[in-house]
C-alpha positions, -999 to +999 in steps of 0.1 A: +339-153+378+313-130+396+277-127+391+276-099+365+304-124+346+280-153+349+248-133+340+266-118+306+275-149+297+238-169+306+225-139+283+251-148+255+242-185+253+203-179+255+207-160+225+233-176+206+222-212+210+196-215+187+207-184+167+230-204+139+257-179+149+276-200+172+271-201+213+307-216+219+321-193+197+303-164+215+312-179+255+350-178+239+350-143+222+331-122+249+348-126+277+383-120+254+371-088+242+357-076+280+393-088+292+376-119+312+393-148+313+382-180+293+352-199+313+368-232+292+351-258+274+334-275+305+315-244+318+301-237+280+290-276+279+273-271+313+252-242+311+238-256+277+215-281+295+200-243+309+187-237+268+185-279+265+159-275+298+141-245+276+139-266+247+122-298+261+097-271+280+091-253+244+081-286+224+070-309+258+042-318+237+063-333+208+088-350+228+062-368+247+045-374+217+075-390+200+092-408+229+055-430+239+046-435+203+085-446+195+083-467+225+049-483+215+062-487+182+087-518+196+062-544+204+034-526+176+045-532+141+019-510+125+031-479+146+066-481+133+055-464+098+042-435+120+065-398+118+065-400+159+076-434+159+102-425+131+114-396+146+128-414+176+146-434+159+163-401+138+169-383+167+185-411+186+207-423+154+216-388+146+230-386+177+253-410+173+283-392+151+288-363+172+288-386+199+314-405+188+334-377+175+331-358+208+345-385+225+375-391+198+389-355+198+383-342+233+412-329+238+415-314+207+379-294+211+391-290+244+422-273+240+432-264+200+401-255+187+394-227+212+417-209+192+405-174+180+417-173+144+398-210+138+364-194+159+366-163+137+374-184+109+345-207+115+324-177+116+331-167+077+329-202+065+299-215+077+281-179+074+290-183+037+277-224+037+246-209+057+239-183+026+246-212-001+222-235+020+194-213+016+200-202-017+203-233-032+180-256-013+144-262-029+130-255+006+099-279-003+101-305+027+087-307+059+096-321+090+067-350+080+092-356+050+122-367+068+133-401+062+165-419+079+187-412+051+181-371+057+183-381+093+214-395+089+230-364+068+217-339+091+230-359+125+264-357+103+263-316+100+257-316+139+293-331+145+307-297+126+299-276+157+325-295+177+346-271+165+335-236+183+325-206+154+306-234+133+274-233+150+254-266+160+216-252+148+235-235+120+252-265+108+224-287+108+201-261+095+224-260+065+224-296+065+188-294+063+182-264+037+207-282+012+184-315+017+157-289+001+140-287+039+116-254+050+134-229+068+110-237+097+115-274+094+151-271+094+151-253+130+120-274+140+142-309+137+177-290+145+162-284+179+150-317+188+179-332+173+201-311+196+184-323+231+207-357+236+235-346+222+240-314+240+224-332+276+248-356+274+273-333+266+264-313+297+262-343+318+297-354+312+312-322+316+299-314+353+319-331+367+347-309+360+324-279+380+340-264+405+374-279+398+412-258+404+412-234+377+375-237+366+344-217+369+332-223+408+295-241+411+275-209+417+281-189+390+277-216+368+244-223+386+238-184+377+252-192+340+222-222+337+195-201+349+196-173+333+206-193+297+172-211+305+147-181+308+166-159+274+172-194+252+133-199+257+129-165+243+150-171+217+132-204+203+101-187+200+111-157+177+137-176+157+105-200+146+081-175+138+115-156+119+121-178+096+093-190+086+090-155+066+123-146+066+157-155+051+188-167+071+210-133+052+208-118+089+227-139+106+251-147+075+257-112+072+261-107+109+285-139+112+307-124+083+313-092+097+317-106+129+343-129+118+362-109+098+360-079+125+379-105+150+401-118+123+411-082+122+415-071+157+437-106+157+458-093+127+466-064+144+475-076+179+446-057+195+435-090+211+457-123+214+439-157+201 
């Protein structure tokens, strides 16, 4: 990979990690259609903690906020009512099913699922679950509403993106919306639920950096960077978006995209 390579794809997952149009699916379909070879699953785990780094700069404030007051909360029972205090204890139990289904189909998300027809597949389907979501939910709660049971739920939707073309903010934004969340609430909590899961997916993968066949250290390093500075962009405008927008955008532009690669598949243009 050179550095143009490594810059197109740090642009690609700034933009497409907190979009809920897929980054994975993105790092796997734009180097096939520029006739790059595949970075693998390792180098897209890696240059996450780049948009991971921008959201724990982006909501520093909260994070502190939630980690003292949860932490305080352990040895000061009136605390443990508060939404900080609360809120630690959602993120960190959300965390837990992707966590454990990471672990139990690596190989699988490793190898099988970076298939093209199940990424533009994924694309469709959860563009389509993304539209019912927003249609259907009552979109009447706040993040101040969440209690562990919709904590729960929506750490359940984030294990879907395991499987690249589902999208993690997009699947627990759906989660969310169907729970009868704000669209703004949704993202809020599906960006601070992402931060351990996608850190410690990051973490386990570096060690595969730089190994025979891989993606060598500095473009990856390149990747990271450049991932950081666009994904903080991206947080930004996608909050103030949809909190006066709908998510038809990106449904529409999943669907087409989908079905424009499920195509090109169909006719041998690309191979999967």
């Amino acid at each position: 990979m050179d550095v143009l390579q490594a810059v197109v794809l740090g642009v690609v997952q700034g933009l497409t990690e907190f979009l809920p149009i897929s980054s994975s699916a993105h790092l796997l379909i734009v180097p096939k259609l520029l006739g790059w070879s595949d970075p693998g699953a390792a180098f897209t785990a890696v240059i996450q903690l780049g948009t991971m780094l921008a959201v724990v700069i982006y909501f520093w404030r909260d994070i502190v906020r939630i980690v003292w007051t949860w932490l305080r909360s352990l040895w000061t029972p009136e605390l443990r009512d508060d939404l900080d205090a609360r809120m630690g204890w959602y993120i960190m139990l959300g965390t837990i099913p992707i966590s454990v289904a990471g672990l139990l189909f690596k190989d699988a998300i490793e190898g099988p699922a970076r298939n093209l027809w199940l990424n533009a597949s994924m694309l469709v389907v959860f563009g389509l679950l993304l539209l019912a979501a927003d249609q259907m939910g009552r979109k009447k709660k706040e993040v101040a509403d969440l209690d562990m049971r919709d904590g729960l739920i929506i750490g359940a939707w984030q294990m879907l993106p395991l499987i690249p073309g589902a999208s993690r903010s997009g699947s627990t934004m759906t989660g969310a919306l169907f729970l009868g969340y704000t669209r703004e609430a949704a993202a809020r909590y599906s960006f601070l639920l992402s931060i351990p899961a996608v850190v410690l997916s990051g973490l386990f993968e570096l060690r595969h950096v730089g190994d025979g066949g891989g993606v060598p250290v500095a473009p990856t390093l390149i990747a990271t960077v450049v991932s950081f500075a666009v994904g903080y962009a991206s947080i930004a405008w996608l909050l103030r978006y949809v909190a006066r927008h709908s998510t038809i955008v990106f449904v529409v532009y999943r669907v087409f995209a989908g079905t424009f690669l499920l195509t090109l598949l169909a006719l041998g243009v690309i191979s999967s």
